[in-house]
N, C-alpha and C positions, 0 to 999 in steps of 0.2 A: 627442418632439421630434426624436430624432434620422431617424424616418420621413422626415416633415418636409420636415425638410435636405434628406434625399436627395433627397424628390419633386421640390423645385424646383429643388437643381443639376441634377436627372435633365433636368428642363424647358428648364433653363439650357442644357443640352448640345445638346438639341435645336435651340433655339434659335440657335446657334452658326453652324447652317448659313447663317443670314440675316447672319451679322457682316459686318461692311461691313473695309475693307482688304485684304492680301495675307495668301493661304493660308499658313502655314509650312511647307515640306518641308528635312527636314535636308542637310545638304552630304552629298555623296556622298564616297568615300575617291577619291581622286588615281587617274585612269588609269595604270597601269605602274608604279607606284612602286617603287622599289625604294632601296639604301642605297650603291651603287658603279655607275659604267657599265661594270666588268665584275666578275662574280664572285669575289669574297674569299674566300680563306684559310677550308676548312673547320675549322683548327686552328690554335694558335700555337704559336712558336720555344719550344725550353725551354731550361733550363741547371742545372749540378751546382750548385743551392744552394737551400736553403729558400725556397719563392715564388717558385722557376722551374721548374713544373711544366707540362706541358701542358694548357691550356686548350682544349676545343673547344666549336665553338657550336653548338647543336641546336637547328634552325631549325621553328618551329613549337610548341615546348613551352610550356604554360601558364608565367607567373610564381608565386611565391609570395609571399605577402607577408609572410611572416616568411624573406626572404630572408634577413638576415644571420646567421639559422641555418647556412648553407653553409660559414660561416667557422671551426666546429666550436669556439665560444668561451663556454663557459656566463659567462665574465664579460662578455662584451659582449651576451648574448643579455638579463642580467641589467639592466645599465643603459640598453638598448633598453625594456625594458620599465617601466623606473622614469621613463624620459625622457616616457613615453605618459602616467603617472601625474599626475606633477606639473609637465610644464612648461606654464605657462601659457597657449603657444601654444595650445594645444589644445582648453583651456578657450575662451578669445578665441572660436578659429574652430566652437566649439560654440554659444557664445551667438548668436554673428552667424547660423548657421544657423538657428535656434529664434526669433529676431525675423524672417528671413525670413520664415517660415513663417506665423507668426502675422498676418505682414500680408496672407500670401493669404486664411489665413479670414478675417482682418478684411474685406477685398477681396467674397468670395463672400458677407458678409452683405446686401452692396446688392441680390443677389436676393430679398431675403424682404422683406414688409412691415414697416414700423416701425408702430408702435404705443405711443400715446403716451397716460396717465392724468393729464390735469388735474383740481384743486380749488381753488375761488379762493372764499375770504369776503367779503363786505363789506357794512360798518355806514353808514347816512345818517341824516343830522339834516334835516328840510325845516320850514324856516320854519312859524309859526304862523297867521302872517296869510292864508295860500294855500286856495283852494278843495280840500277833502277828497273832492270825487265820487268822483275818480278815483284815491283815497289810495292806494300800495302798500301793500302787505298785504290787499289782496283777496283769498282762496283760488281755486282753477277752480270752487269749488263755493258760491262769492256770499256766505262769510264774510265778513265785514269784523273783522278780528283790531283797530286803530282806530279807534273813531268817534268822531264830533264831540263835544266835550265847551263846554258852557253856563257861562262864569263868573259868580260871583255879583249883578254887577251888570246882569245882562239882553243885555246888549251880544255878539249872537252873535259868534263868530271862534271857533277853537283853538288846543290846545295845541302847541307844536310837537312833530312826529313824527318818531319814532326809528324804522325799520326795521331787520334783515337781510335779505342778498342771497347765498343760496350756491347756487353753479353747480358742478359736476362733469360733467364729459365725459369719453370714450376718444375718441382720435384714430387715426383708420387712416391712413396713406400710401403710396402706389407709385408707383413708375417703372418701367412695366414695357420691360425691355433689347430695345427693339425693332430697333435695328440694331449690339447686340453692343457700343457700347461697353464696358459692365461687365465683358462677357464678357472684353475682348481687353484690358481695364486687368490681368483678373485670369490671363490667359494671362501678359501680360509679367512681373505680380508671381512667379508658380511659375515662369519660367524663371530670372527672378534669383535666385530659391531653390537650384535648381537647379545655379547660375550658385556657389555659397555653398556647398551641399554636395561640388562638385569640389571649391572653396579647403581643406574640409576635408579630403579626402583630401590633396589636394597637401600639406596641414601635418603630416599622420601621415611620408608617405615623404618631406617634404625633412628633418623632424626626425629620421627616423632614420637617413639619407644622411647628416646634420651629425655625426650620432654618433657612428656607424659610424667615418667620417672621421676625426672627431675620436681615436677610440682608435690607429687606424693612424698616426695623426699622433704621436702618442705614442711609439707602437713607435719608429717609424721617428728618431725624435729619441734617444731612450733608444739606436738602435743605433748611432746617430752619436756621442754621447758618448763608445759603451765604445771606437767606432774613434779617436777623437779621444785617446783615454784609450792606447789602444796605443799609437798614434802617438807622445804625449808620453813614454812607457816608454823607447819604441825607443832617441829624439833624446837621452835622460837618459842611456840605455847607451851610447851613441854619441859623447855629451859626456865621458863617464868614460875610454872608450878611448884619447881622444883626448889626455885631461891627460894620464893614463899615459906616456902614449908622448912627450907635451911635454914632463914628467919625465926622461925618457931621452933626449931629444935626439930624437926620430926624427916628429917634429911640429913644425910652426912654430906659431909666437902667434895668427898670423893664421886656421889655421885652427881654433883653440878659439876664437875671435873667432866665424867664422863659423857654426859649430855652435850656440853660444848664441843667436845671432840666431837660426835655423832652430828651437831648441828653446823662445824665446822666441815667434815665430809659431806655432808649436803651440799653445803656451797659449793662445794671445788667440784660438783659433776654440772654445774651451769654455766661455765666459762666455756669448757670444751662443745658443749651444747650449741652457744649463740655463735659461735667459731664456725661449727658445721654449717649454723645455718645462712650465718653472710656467706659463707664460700659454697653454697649451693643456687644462693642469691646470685650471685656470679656467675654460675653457672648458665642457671637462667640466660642472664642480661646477654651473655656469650651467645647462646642457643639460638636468640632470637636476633640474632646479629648486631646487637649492643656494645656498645663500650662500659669497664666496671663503674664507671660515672652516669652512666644513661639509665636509671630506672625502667623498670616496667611498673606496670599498675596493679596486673594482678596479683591477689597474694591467695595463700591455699590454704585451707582448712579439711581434717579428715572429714569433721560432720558437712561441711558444703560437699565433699564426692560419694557418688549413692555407687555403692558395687554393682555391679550387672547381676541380674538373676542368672541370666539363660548366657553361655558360652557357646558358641558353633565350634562345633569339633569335626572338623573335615573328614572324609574317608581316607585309609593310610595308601591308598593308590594314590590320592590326586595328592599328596606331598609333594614331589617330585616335580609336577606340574607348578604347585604355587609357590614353592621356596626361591628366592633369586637365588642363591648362593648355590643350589642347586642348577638351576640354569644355567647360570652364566659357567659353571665346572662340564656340561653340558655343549656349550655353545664351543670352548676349550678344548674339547676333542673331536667336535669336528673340526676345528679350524686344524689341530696337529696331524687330521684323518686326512685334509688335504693337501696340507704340507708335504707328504709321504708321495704322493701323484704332480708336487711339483720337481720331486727331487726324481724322483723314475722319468718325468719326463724332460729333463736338463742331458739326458744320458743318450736322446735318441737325436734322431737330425730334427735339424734346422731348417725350415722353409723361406725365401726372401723374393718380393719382385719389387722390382725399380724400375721405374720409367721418367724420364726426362724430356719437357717440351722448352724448346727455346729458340730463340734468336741471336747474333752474331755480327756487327757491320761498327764502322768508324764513324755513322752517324745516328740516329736514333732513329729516322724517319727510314732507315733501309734496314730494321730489325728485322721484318718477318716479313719482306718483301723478294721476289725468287734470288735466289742464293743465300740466304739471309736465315734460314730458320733450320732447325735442326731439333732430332728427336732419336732416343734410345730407346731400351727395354732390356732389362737384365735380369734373368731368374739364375736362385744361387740357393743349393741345398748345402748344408755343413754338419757333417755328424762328426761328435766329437771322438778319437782315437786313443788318444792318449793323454790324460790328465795328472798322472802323480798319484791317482787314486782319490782325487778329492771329488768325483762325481760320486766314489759307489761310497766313501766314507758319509759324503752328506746323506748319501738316500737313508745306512743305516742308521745317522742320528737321527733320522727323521721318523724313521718305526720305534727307535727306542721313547724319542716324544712321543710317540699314538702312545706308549705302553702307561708311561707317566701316568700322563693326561687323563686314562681310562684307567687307573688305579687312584688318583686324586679324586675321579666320580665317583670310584665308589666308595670312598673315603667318608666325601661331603654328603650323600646317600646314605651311608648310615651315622655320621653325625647329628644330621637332619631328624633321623628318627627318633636316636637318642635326644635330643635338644625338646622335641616335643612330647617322649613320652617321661623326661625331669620334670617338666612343666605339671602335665598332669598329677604325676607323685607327686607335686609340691604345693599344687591348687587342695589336693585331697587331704597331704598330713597337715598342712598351716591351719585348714580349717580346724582340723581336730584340737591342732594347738592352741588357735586362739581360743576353741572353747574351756579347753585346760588351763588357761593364763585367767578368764574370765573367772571362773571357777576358782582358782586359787587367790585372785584378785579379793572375790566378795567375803573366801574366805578368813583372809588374811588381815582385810580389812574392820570384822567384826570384831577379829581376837585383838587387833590394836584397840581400837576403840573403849570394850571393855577391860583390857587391862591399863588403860590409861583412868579408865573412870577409878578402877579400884585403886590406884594410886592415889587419887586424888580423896578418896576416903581412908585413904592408911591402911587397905588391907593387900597391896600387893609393892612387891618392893622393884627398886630402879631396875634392874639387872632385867625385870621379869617384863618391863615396860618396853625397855630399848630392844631386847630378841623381838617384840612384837614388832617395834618399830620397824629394824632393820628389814623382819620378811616381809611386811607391808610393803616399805619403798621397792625392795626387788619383785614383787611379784607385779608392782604398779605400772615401773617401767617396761617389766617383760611383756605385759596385756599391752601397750602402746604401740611396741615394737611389732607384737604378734599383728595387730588390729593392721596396721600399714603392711604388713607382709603380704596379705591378702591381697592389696589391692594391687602388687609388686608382682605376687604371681599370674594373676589377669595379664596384664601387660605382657611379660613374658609370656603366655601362652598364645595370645593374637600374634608376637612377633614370630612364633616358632610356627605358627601354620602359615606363615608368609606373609604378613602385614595384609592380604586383601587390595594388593598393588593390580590387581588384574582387573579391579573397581574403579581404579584411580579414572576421574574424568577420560584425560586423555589417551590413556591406553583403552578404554571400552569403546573413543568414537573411533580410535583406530584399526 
């Protein structure tokens, strides 16, 4: 069977070349494309602290797809991979792939004949009073299984007659795809397959970009906390100096007043803090197909993830090629490219042949014995005349789909572009940033320090303590924020040259 198959999509293919509609040739990648109107930063800014290391971008390198391997985290490498396991996205975009699919073989069975086995019984009673000449139940061979029966009192007539009637046939069918409709219904169906198999890729790398994400989200909250947690030490020490020396005389009221307030706002930025960081917890447990009761093990820390040195930065041709979202916008106008070739060819005749083998008799054993068997053959062309107009309305919604279709490409085409040349500006200015938070960080942090000490010998007063304070804590938390931003645009920059889905195991044995 499986011969077969092949012989007649072999034929089918052939055939192909008579398909009525537009050829499909794929979009070409963007003349000149490129990611800046002028050339970027082969490296980025660093700075003295964990996750301000120099990054540079090596222009041309394949992706991997176990990218967030670079981040050197056997616990994130761990729940990347339990995330693949059980989160049901994945499952989803596996079924919807595997129904594609199946609708295309369903699709390419219209090339092959149907073939259809009827058997139909049936039993008749025929009046008694009716002439028997031409009784059924005659055999081909001048039987008569009935004959006239004489009632007692002379008076000819019969009994009435009971027959069976059993028919059995095979029925053959075709429609042989003479100007490619089938052909091009069953193009459009493998493009949206096709169209299904990006969406799965996109689910594998946005699920693990959410992940990824999600653990740094984590860090970066956990580092906010412990600075939030300094901060509130400092303001507590700073509170205590402060009675002291009220005790003594060498303090006003006003300013332990104000201290409290200042050590009072401290506190209230760690509630929303621990908030973020259970409901990214949640997050997590979700991601990895958990319930928010079912823990996971791992937890994150900025200093456990090492930023990558070296980023692969693809050539701006092969974008096109690696992005799914591109793809599958790709895969979209062929399938509408052939929709167009099923609607033109709904508009031309119709080809049909039938043929019919069977048998005919009141017994079963005289089916296909002489008189008994019987066989047709019917060919029927039907072109359509007159419809209301609803053949040439579908063909032009069908071009107005191709128009769509091929202005949504090139939509996703330069989104695509734009998506990774954001990236880039944001791998390049964070770094800058973080070195400016680091920078303000050490500086901010001295001028606390020694305006706290001269306080504490009576040559600088509260007022002159708490401005140190304050821009100490905001520059602390800004270096935190900055520091996780780094690793935030990494991430974003592997998902924007297409996660490395075309590495994925089973797409490379494919």
């Amino acid at each position: 069977m499986n011969y077969v198959r092949a012989a007649v999509l072999s034929a089918a293919a052939l055939a192909a070349g008579c398909a009525v509609g537009p050829r499909y040739h794929p979009p070409k990648a963007p003349a000149n494309a490129g990611y800046a109107p002028a050339p970027l930063p082969e490296a980025s800014a660093s700075a003295p602290i964990h996750g301000g290391d120099v990054q540079r971008f090596i222009s041309g390198r394949d992706l991997p797809f176990e990218w967030w391997q670079l981040f050197q985290s056997p616990a994130l490498n761990a729940l990347v991979e339990r995330a693949f396991k059980a989160n049901p996205t994945i499952a989803s975009a596996q079924a919807a792939l595997v129904q594609a699919q199946e609708l295309v073989y369903a699709q390419q069975g219209y090339f092959f004949p149907t073939i259809g086995a009827n058997y139909n019984f049936e039993r008749q009673k025929i009046a008694g009073n009716l002439t028997v000449d031409n009784a059924p139940g005659v055999q081909g061979n001048g039987d008569n299984l009935t004959p006239p029966v004489q009632d007692l009192g002379g008076y000819p007539h019969t009994h009435p007659l009971f027959y069976d009637v059993h028919t059995a046939q095979l029925t053959v069918g075709f429609v042989p795809d003479v100007f490619g409709a089938n052909w091009r219904q069953v193009e459009s169906l493998a493009a949206q397959a096709d169209a299904q198999r990006f969406a799965l890729e996109a689910t594998y790398v946005t699920l693990a970009s959410n992940v990824v994400a999600a653990a740094i989200q984590e860090a970066s909250l956990r580092a906010q906390i412990e600075a939030t947690r300094q901060i509130i030490a400092a303001d507590e020490k700073a509170l205590q100096i402060l009675r002291d020396q009220l005790q003594l005389g060498f303090a006003m009221r006003i300013d332990v007043a104000a201290q409290e307030a200042a050590l009072g706002q401290a506190r209230m930025l760690l509630p929303p803090l621990q908030k973020q960081l259970e409901q990214t917890r949640d997050l997590i447990r979700a991601l990895v197909g958990n319930l928010p009761n079912q823990d996971v093990a791992e937890t994150f820390e900025l200093d456990a993830l090492q930023l990558p040195p070296e980023l692969p930065l693809s050539l701006p041709a092969k974008i096109i090629e690696q992005r799914p979202d591109v793809r599958a916008a790709e895969a979209q106008l062929h399938a509408a490219s052939a929709q167009v070739g099923v609607a033109v060819a709904a508009m031309l005749p119709q080809f049909s042949i039938t043929g019919t083998l069977g048998g005919n008799a009141d017994q079963i054993p005289w089916l296909f014995r002489t008189g008994g068997s019987f066989w047709t053959m019917v060919g029927g062309v039907t072109q359509p005349v007159f419809e209301g107009g609803t053949l040439l309305h579908n063909k032009r919604a069908a071009e107005a789909a191709l128009k769509q279709a091929a202005t949504e490409y090139q939509s996703t085409v330069i989104a695509a572009y734009q998506n990774v040349a954001d990236t880039l500006h944001a791998s390049l200015s964070d770094a800058d940033a973080l070195a400016g938070a680091v920078e303000a960080e050490n500086a901010a942090k001295v001028a606390y320090d020694l305006t706290r000490r001269q306080l504490e010998a009576g040559y600088a007063n509260y007022l002159a303590l708490l401005s140190a304070e304050t821009a100490y804590n905001q520059a602390l938390l800004a270096r935190v924020q900055a520091q996780a931003t780094r690793y935030g645009d990494t991430i974003a920059l592997f998902q924007a040259l297409g996660g490395g889905w075309w590495n994925r195991k089973e797409v490379a044995a494919r």
